[in-house]
Each structure stands twice: as structure tokens, then as C-alpha cells.
Backbone as a printed PyTorch tensor [residue, N CA C, xyz], in Angstrom:
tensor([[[-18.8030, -22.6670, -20.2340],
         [-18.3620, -23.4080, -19.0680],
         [-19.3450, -23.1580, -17.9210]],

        [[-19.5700, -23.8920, -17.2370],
         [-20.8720, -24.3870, -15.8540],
         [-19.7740, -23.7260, -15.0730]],

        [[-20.2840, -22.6500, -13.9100],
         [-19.9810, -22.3900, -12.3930],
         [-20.5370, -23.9790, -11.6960]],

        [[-19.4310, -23.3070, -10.8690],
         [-19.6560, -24.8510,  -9.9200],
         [-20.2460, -23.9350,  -8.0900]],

        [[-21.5720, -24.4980,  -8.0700],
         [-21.8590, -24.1340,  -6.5490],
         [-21.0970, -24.4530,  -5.4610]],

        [[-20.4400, -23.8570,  -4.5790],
         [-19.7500, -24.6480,  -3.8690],
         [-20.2900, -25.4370,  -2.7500]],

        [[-21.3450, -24.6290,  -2.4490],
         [-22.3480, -25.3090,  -1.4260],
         [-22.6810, -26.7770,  -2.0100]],

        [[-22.8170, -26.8510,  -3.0750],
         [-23.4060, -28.2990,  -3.8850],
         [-22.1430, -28.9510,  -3.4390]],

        [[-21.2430, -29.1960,  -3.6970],
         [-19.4360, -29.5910,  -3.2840],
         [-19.8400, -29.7370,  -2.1970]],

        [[-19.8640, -28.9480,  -0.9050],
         [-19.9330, -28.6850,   0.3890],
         [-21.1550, -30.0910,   0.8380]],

        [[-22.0370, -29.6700,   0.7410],
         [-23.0810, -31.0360,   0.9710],
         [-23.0820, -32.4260,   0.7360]],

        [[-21.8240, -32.6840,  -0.6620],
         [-21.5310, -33.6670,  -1.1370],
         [-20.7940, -34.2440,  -0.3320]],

        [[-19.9330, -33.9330,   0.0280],
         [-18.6480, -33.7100,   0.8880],
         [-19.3020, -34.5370,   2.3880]],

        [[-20.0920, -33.6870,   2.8460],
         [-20.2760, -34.1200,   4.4680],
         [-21.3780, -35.5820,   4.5600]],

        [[-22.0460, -35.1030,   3.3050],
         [-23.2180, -36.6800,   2.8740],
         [-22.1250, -37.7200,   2.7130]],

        [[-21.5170, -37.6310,   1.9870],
         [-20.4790, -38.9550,   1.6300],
         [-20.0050, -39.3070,   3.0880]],

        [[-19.4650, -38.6150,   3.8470],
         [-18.4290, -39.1220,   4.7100],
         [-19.6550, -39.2580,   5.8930]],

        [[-21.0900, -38.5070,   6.4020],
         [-21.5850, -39.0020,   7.0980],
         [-22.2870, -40.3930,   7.0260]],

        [[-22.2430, -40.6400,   5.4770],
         [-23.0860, -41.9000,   5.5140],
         [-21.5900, -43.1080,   5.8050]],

        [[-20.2950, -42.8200,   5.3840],
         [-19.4310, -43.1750,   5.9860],
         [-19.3400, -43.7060,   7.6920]],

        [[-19.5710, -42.8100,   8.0950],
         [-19.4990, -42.6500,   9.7690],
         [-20.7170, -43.6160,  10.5590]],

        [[-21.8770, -43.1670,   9.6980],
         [-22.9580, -44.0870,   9.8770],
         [-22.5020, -45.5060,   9.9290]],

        [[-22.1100, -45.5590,   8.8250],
         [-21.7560, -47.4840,   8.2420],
         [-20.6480, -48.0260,   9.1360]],

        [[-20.1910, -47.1620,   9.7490],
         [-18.9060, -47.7570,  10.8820],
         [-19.6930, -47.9870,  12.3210]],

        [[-20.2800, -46.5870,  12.3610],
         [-21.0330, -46.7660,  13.6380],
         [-22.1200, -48.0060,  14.2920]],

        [[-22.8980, -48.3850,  12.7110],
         [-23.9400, -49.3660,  12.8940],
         [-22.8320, -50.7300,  12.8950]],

        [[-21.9160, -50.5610,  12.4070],
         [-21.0140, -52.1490,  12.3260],
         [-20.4720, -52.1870,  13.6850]],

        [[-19.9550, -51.0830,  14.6280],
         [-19.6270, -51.1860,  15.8120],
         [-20.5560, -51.2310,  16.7790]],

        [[-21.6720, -50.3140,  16.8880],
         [-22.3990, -50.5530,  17.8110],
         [-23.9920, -50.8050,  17.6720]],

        [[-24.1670, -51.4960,  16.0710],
         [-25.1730, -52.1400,  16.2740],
         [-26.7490, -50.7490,  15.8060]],

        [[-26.5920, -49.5080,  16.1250],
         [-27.6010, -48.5940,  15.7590],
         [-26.4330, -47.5310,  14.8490]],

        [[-27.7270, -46.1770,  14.4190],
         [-27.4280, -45.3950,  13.6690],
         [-26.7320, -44.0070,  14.2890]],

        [[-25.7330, -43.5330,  13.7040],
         [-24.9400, -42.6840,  14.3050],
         [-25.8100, -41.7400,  14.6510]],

        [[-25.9830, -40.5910,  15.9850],
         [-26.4800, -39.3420,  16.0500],
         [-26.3020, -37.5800,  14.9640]],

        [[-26.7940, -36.9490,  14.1610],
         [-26.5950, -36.2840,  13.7580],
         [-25.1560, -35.2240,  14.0720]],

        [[-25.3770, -34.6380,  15.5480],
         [-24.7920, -34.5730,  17.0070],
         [-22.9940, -34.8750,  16.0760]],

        [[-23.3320, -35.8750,  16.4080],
         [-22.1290, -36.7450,  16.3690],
         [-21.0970, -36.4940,  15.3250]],

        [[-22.0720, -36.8450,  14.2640],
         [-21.5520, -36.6600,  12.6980],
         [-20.9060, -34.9340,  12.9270]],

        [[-21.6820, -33.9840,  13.1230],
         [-21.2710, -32.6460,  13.4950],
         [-19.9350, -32.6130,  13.9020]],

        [[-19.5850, -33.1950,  14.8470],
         [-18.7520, -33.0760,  15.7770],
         [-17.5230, -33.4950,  15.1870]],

        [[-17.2080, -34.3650,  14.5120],
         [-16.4420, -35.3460,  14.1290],
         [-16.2000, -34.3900,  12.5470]],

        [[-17.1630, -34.0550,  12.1770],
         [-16.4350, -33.4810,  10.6710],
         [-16.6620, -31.8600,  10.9810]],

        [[-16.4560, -31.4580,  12.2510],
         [-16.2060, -30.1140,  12.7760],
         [-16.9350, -29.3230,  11.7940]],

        [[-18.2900, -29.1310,  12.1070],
         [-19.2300, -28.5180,  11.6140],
         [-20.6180, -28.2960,  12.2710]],

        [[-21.6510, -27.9820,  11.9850],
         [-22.6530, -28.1050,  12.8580],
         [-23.7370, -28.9720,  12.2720]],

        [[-24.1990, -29.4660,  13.4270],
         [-25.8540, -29.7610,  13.0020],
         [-26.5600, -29.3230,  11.6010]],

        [[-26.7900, -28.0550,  11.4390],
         [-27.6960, -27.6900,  10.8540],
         [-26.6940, -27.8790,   9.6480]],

        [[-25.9230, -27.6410,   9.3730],
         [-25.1710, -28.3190,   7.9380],
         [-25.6430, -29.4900,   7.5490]],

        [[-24.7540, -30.3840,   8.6330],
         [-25.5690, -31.8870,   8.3290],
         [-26.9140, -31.9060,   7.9220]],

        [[-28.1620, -31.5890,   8.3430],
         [-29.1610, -31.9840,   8.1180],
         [-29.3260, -31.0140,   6.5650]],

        [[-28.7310, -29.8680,   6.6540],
         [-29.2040, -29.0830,   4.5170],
         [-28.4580, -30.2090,   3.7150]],

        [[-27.2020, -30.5910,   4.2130],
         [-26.3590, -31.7700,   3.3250],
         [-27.8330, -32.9350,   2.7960]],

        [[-28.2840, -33.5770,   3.9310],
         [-28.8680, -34.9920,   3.9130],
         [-30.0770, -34.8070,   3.0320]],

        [[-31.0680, -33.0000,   3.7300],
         [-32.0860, -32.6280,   2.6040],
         [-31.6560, -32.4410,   1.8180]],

        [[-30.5490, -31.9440,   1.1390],
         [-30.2530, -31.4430,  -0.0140],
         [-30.2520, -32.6450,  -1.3140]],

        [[-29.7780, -33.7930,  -0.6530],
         [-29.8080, -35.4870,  -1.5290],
         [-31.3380, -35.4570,  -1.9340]],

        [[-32.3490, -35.1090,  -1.3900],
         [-33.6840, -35.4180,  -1.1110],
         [-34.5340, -35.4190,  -1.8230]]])
């Protein structure tokens, strides 16, 4: 049986729902959500977000 990373889970997790947030944001106001933002909203920080987005990479 495979261990499961949880960090791998964890990154999955905030990628899915920031590219979520993105796709609402650009339908409402036309540009791309702030990193900032995404943070804020899925109560986490910055620097998460951005290992999440490299981590797809």
C-alpha cells in the first residue's frame, strides 16, 4: 500500500479552489485574482499558494 503525502493533498486542495476563485474573479471583474487574495479567502498564506501553483509545475 502507497503512503499518501499530505502536503501533495494540501496543494491539490488550494490549486483547485484557487483556480476556482480566479475563474469567478475574471468573470466578475474582468482581470486575474491577486495571490494576496486567494490567501486570504482560503485562510492561509501567500507562500502556500505560490508551493501549491509551483508544485502543478
Amino acid at each position: 500500500m502507497k503512503t499518501v503525502d499530505h502536503s501533495d493533498t494540501i496543494y491539490q486542495v488550494i490549486r483547485e479552489r484557487a483556480t476556482l476563485l480566479n475563474r469567478k474573479h475574471q468573470q466578475e471583474e474582468g482581470t486575474s485574482i491577486r495571490i494576496h487574495d486567494i490567501a486570504q479567502e482560503l485562510h492561509c498564506t501567500d507562500e502556500l499558494v505560490l508551493e501549491s501553483l509551483e508544485f502543478a509545475a
